[in-house]
Structure formats: C-alpha cells, structure tokens
matplotlib code that plots the C-alpha trace (Angstrom):
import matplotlib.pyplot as plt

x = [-12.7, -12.2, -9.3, -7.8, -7.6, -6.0, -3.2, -3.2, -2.1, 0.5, 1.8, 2.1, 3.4, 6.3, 7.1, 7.5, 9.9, 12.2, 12.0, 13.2, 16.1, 17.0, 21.4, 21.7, 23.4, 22.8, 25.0, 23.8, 20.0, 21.1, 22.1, 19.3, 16.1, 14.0, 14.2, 13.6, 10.2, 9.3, 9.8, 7.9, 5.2, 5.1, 5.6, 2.7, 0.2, 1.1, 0.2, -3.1, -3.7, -3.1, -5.3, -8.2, -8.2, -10.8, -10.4, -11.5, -8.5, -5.7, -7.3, -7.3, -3.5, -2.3, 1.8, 1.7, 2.7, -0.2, -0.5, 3.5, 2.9, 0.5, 2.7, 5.5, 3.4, 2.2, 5.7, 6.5, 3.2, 3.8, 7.1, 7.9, 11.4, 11.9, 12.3, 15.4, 16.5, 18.7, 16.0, 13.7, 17.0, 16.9, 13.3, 13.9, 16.0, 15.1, 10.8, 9.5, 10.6, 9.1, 5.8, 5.2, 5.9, 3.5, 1.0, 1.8, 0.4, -2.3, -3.3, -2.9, -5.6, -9.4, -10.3, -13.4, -14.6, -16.8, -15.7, -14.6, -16.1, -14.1, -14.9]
y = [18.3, 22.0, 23.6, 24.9, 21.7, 19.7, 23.3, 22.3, 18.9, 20.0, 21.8, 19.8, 17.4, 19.4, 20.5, 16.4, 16.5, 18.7, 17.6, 14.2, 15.3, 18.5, 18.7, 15.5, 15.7, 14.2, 11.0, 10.8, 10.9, 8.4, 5.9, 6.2, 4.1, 5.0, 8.6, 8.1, 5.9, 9.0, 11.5, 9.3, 9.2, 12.5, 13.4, 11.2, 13.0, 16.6, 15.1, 13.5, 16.6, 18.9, 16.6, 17.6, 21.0, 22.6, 23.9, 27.4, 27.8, 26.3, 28.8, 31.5, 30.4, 29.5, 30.4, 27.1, 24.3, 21.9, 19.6, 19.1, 18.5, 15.7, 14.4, 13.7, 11.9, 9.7, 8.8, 7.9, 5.9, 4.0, 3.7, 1.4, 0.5, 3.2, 6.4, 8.3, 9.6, 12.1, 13.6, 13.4, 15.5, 18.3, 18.5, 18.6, 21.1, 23.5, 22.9, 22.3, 25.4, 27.5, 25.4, 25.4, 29.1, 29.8, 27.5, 29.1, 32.2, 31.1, 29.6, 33.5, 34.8, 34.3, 30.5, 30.1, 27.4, 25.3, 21.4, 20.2, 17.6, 15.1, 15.3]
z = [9.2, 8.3, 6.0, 9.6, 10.8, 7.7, 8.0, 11.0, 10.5, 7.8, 10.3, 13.1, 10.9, 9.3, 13.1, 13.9, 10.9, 12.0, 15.4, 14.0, 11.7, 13.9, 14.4, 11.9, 8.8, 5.7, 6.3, 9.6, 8.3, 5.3, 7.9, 10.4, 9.0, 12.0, 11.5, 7.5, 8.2, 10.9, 8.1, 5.1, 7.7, 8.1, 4.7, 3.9, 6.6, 4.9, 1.4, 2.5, 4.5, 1.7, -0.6, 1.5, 1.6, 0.1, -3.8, -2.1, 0.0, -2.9, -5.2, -2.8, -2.5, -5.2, -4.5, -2.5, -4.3, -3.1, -6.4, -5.8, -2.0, -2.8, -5.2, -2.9, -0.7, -3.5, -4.0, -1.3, -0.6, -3.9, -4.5, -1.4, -1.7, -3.9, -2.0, -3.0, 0.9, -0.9, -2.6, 0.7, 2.5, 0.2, 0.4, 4.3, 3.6, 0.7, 1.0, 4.0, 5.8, 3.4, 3.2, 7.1, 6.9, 4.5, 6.7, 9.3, 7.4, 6.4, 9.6, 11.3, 8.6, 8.4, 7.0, 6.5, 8.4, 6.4, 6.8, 3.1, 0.4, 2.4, 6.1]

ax = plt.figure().add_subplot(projection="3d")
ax.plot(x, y, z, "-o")
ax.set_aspect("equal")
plt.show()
C-alpha cells in the first residue's frame, strides 16, 4: 500500500468515529459499550495506519503527532480492560478533528506514490 492509501485509511477511519459518537454526550458515550468497541477499533486502524506510513512523509510532516498517534493505539491494543473512556472522549473531542484535518491536507497535496517498507 502507498502513504495515500494508509491517509486514506486514517481518514476514513476518524470519519467512522464521528459518525459513531456524533449528538452523544459524554455520559451518553460512557454508557454505550458498542459505540466504545466501534471507536477502539477505529482508533486502533488510525494507529496501525499511521505506523506504516513511510518515514519520508512523517518527516516531511513532522507538525503531526504520528509517534503519539501510534501510541494511543498501542494502548488501547494492550491495555484490554484498561482503556480510560474518559480519556478516549477528550481525545474524540480535542485530537481527532485536528488530525483528520491535517490528513485531509495532506491527502489534497502531491504524495509521492511509492508503496512503503511495509506493503
């Protein structure tokens, strides 16, 4: 796969999110497991995504956060029962609008399109 296609998949993935959690409030996202497991999923695809994006593109980048983006999904991959859904609703509400706007940035520009290490 190519950097535009793992963007892509951040993207489409952050757009599922808010799909999920749009109108809910906090207590009403706290209480609703299903929409929780959607957004860890999620959350997870955006951190594996972002891991395999090529060191070209997070260098040419660098005001995106991607070693903080992959960290979150290792949380959540790892901590299992662990997952603090109030931290996961302020970064539903504070981080990912800004990440899929900068996405969606990047995804408007040139990318070059050779497929990275990890294809």
């Amino acid at each position: 796969m190519t950097d535009r296609e793992y963007l892509a998949h951040v993207a489409h993935a952050i757009e599922e999110i808010q799909a999920h959690t749009a109108g809910m409030s906090q207590e009403e996202y706290e209480a609703d497991s299903k929409t929780q497991r959607a957004v860890e999923r999620n959350l997870q695809i955006v951190g594996e995504a972002v891991r395999k994006l090529s060191a070209e593109l997070k260098s040419t980048h660098p005001d995106v956060p991607w070693d903080d983006v992959y960290a979150a999904r290792n949380v959540i991959v790892h901590q299992y029962f662990g997952v603090d859904q109030k931290i996961l609703w302020d970064v539903l509400q504070e981080d990912l609008g800004p990440l899929l706007a900068r996405v969606r940035e990047i995804l408007a520009g040139p990318i070059e399109p050779a497929a990275t290490a990890d294809s």
